[in-house]
C-alpha positions as CSV (number, residue, x, y, z in Angstrom):
1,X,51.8,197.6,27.9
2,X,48.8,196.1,26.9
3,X,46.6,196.0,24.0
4,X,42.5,196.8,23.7
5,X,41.9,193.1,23.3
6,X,43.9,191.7,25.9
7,X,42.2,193.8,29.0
8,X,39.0,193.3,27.7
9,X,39.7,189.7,27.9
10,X,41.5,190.3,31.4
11,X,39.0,192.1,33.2
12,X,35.8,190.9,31.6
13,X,34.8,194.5,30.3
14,X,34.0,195.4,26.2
15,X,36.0,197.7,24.5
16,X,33.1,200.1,24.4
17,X,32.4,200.2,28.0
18,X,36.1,200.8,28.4
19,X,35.8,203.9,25.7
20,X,33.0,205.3,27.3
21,X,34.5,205.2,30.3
22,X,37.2,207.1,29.2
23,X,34.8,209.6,27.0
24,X,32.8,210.9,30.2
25,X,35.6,210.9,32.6
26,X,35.3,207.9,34.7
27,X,38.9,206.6,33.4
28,X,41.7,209.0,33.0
29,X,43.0,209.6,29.5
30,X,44.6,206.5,28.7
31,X,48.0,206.6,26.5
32,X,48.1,205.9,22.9
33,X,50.4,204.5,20.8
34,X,52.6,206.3,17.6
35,X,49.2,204.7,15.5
36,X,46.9,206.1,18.1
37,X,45.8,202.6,19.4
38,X,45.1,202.7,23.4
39,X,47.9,201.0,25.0
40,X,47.2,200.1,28.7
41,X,50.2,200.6,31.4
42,X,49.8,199.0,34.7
43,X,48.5,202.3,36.7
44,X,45.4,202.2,33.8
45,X,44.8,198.6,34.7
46,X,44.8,199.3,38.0
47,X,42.2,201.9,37.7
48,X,40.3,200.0,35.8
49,X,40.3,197.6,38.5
50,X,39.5,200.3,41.5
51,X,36.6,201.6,38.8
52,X,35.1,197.8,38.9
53,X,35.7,197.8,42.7
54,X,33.8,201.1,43.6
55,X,30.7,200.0,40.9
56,X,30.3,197.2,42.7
57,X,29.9,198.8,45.7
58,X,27.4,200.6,44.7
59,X,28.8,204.2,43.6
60,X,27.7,205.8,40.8
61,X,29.3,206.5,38.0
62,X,28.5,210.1,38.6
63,X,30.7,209.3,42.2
64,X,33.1,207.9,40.3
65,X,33.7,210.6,38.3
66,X,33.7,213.4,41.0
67,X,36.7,210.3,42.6
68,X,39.1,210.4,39.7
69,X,38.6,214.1,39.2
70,X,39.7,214.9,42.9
71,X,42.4,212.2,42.0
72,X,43.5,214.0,39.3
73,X,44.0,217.1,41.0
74,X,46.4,215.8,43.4
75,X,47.3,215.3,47.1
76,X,45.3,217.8,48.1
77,X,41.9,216.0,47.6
78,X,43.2,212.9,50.0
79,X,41.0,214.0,52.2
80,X,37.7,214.5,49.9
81,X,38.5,211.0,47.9
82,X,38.7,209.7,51.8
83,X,35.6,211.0,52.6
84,X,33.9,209.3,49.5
85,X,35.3,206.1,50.2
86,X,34.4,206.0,54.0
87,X,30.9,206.9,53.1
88,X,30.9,204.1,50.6
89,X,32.1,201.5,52.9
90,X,29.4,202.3,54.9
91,X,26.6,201.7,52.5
92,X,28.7,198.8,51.5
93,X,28.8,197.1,55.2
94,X,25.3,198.0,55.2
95,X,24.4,196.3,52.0
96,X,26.1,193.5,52.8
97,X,24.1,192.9,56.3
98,X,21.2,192.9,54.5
99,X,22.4,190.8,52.1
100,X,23.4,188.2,55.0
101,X,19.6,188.7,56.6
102,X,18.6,187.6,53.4
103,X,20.6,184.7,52.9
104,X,19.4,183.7,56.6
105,X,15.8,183.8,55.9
106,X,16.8,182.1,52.3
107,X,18.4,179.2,54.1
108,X,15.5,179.0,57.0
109,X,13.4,178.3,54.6
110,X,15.1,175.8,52.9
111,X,15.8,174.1,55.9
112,X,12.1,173.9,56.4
113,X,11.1,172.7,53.3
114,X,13.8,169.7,54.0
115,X,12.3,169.1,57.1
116,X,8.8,168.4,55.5
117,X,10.4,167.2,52.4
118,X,12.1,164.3,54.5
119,X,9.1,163.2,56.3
120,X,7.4,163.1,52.6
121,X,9.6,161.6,50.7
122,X,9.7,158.6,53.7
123,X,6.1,157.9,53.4
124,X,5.7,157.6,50.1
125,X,8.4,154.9,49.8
């Protein structure tokens, strides 16, 4: 079990963000200790961790939500949590493609300004 403190300092996330995620529904309930302090087992680290994952690939916290809820419910929502995922992959893989076209035409332009950089800084030596 861990303390407050020490996933905050873990996973890079305040305390706050971490209550609020809990208060809306983004993070199941997480257990408490005999003085009510939230004490963090491995399977609420863990889904702290998938929660970072899927906001970083761009779902919502709205999508997120609707996720843990079906998660909460069971087996039974493999399928719909599935579905999410898959459709999140896919903007994902898209994201990421434009992210590489961008990084091409980032480094094609570099490349030109070394090219007439160069030349430059050779003349005026």
């Amino acid at each position: 079990m861990k303390t407050m403190k020490e996933i905050t300092e873990a996973l890079g996330l305040s305390a706050d963000t971490i209550r609020y995620y809990e208060r809306i529904g983004v993070l199941p309930s997480i257990p408490r200790n005999h003085a009510g302090n939230r004490v963090f087992d491995q399977t609420t680290v863990d889904w702290l961790i998938f929660i970072q994952n899927l906001k970083t690939a761009g779902l919502s916290l709205s999508g997120i939500i609707q996720y843990v809820t079906l998660a909460q419910k069971g087996d039974g929502t493999i399928q719909e949590r599935k579905q999410i995922l898959l459709e999140q992959r896919q903007q994902t893989e898209a994201r990421i493609m434009r992210l590489q076209q961008t990084l091409q035409a980032i480094n094609q332009k570099i490349e030109h300004y070394d090219q007439v950089i160069t030349p430059v800084e050779a003349k005026n030596k």
